[in-house]
C-alpha positions, 0 to 999 in steps of 0.5 A: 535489490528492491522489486517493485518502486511503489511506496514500499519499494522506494521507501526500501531503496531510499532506507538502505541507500542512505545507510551505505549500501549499493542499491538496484531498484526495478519498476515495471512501469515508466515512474515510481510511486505505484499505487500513489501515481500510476494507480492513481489512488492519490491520497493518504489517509490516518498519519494521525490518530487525533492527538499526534502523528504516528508517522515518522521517518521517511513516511514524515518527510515525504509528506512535509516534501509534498506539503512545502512543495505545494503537492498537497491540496489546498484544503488540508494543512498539516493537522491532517497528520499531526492532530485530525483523526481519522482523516486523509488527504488528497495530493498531486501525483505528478510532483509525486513522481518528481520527488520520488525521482529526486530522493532515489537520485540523491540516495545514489539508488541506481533505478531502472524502470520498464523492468520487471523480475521474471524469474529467480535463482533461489533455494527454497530448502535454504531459505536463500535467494541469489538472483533474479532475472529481470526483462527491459526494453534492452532485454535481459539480465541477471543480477546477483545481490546479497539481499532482496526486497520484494515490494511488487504488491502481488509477492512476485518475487517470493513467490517466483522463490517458493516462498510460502504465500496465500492467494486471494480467492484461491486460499481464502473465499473471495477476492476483494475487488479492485477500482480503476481510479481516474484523475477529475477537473472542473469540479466547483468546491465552493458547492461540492459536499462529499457528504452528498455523494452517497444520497445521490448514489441511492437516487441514481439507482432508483433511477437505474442509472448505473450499469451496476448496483454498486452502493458503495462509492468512496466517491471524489478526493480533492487533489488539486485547485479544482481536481480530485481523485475519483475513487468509484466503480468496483470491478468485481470478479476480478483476479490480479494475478490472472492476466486475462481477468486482468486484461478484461478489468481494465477495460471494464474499469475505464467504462466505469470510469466515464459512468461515474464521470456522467453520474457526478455531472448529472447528480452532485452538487459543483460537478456539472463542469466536471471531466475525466482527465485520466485513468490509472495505467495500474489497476488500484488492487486491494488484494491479490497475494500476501506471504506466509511470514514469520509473524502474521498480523491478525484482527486479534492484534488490531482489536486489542490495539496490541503493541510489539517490542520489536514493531518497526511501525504504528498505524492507525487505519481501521480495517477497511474490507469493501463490497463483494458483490453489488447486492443490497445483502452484500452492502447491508454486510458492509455498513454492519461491519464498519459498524462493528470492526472498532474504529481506532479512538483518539489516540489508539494504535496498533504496532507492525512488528519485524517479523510480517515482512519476513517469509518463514524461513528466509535468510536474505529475502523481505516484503514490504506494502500490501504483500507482508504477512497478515490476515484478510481483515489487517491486510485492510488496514496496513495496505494503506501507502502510509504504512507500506512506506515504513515497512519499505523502510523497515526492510531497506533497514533490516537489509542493510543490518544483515549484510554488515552483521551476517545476520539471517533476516528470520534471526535478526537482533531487532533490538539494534534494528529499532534503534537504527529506524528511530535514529533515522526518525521512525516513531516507535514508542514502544518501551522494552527493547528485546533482540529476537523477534515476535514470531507466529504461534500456529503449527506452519511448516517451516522451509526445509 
């Protein structure tokens, strides 16, 4: 059983389908893709790292779907994750949805959106989940399964089962604050510059445009013909995983979303004619709740580009930690730490390894996407879609592993679970297999 059908969630699904295993996917809203389509952050970025892709897999086949399908804007071709560094790409979230249907489908994933899990039958001393309580517009249920993936991006099935996690703002100092995105046409790329956007942000704020002195705007994301995603307007303050803070974020995100329409109208270059076609129905959050697990990927790992013996993936993307606030301070901190937090070189990467998707303790319970295990500063980098595809398939994979083995998801032969993703197309070209894997070294109290 998956929870949540976001990248994670269908790259889990789609993994442990194909392997053989009876798969129950459940998703919130009325499609799947997440952050990708309901969040409307429609773009990929760092599937290269200048000399060759580090994607592979299902992560690779999505994008050459997306690609043959003409998904992908017409402004980017397949050098963008084969041999350009440190770029993304813009795509169509609606023939997003569409293959994610098609690749469930076809696996044989039985899929149920509308649904969410509300409740759990765990035992937490045993590390050992049974069930979960799911609510649909038919009500409610209980499905028992063998394993379970919790792909929510929030933890919320782990931490329904008492699984150890950390919350943003209450076991770490600050919240990094989300943005609404919202879909833009009528945008004339023969004169639009990305390389403008940010001299015409300063100029809007001398000009006390902006109902807040925000600096720091990712700005437009060329998406179609003549549409981009607009990623603008922090909503600071905000709390994910608080329903009324949540509540009041979107309201305030859909008024940032037609502030930043007019500024892009008023004062860029090729959008004169722009207009806003749709925000998200999901806020695009950067950060919520990851889980304690068996490993935690750190910034020590990401600044030494370290490598694992049991990593179920490579990636790329520098870490990516926004403004907290709309001060000229908090920007100035910004700009000094993309300055100094090591932007990858050609042909550097880090690896993820097993043990991030891992509660500490648990025998039949993974995560995968945004919720895995790390610290603040990786948690900016690996929450990327990219990454959170292979960590989904990583952990559809270890599923299946484990209910033909009888293996524990904290004692699995990682040897054998390599194998099995680069036999499904997994880029891991790390040397020296080994069977356990690479665990935490900090004193964290074990369940039980």
């Amino acid at each position: 059983m998956v929870a949540g059908g976001g990248p994670a969630g269908c790259g889990a699904a789609v993994a442990a389908a194909r392997l053989g295993a009876r798969v129950l996917l459940v998703e919130a809203s009325g499609c799947l893709g997440g952050m990708g389509t309901s969040a409307l952050v429609s773009a990929w970025s760092h599937m290269s790292d200048g000399r060759a892709s580090v994607i592979g897999g299902l992560m690779l086949e999505l994008v050459e779907a997306m690609y043959e399908r003409g998904h992908i804007a017409p402004s980017y071709d397949r050098s963008f994750w084969t041999t350009r560094h440190n770029r993304g790409l813009g795509y169509d979230p609606e023939g997003y949805k569409r293959l994610l249907d098609e690749w469930c489908e076809g696996a044989g994933v039985e899929v149920r959106l509308f649904t969410k899990v509300i409740d759990v039958d765990a035992d937490a001393a045993e590390g050992h989940v049974a069930g979960v309580v799911v609510h649909g517009v038919d009500g409610y249920a209980f499905v028992a399964a063998e394993a379970f993936v919790d792909a929510t991006g929030d933890a919320v099935l782990a931490e329904a089962c008492g699984a150890p996690s950390l919350r943003a703002g209450r076991d770490t100092e600050r919240i990094m604050p989300p943005t609404l995105c919202a879909v833009q046409t009528g945008i004339d790329y023969e004169v639009f510059d990305r390389g403008l956007q940010q001299a015409a942000v300063e100029r809007a704020i001398r000009d006390g445009f902006f109902s807040q002195d925000d600096r720091h705007v990712p700005g437009l994301f060329r998406s179609g013909r003549d549409h981009a995603i607009m990623n603008a307007g922090h909503v600071f303050g905000m709390d994910a995983l608080d329903g009324k803070s949540l509540s009041a974020g979107m309201r305030r995100g859909r008024a940032l979303a037609a502030e930043y329409t007019d500024f892009f109208r008023r004062y860029v270059p090729g959008c004169a004619d722009i207009t806003l076609v749709a925000t998200g129905s999901l806020m695009g959050v950067r950060e919520s709740r990851r889980v304690v697990g068996e490993y935690e990927l750190c910034y020590d790992d990401y600044r030494e580009r370290r490598h694992f013996h049991d990593q179920i993936a490579i990636y790329c993307k520098q870490v990516d930690i926004h403004v907290y606030d709309d001060s000229p301070e908090e920007y100035e901190r910004y700009l000094r730490s993309f300055e100094e937090r090591d932007v990858l070189a050609p042909g550097e990467s880090y690896g993820i390894p097993y043990g991030v998707l891992v509660p500490l303790g648990w025998s039949n319970l993974w995560v995968a996407g945004r919720c895995a295990s790390s610290d603040v500063m990786v948690n900016g980098a690996i929450r990327d879609q990219p990454a959170c595809v292979m960590m989904g398939q990583a952990a559809g994979t270890a599923a299946v592993q484990a209910l033909g083995s009888g293996e524990r998801a904290d004692a699995l032969d990682t040897r054998r679970l390599v194998e099995t993703l680069r036999a499904h197309g997994a880029h891991l070209p790390q040397g020296e297999l080994h069977g356990s894997m690479t665990r935490r070294t900090t004193g964290v109290a074990r369940p039980g």
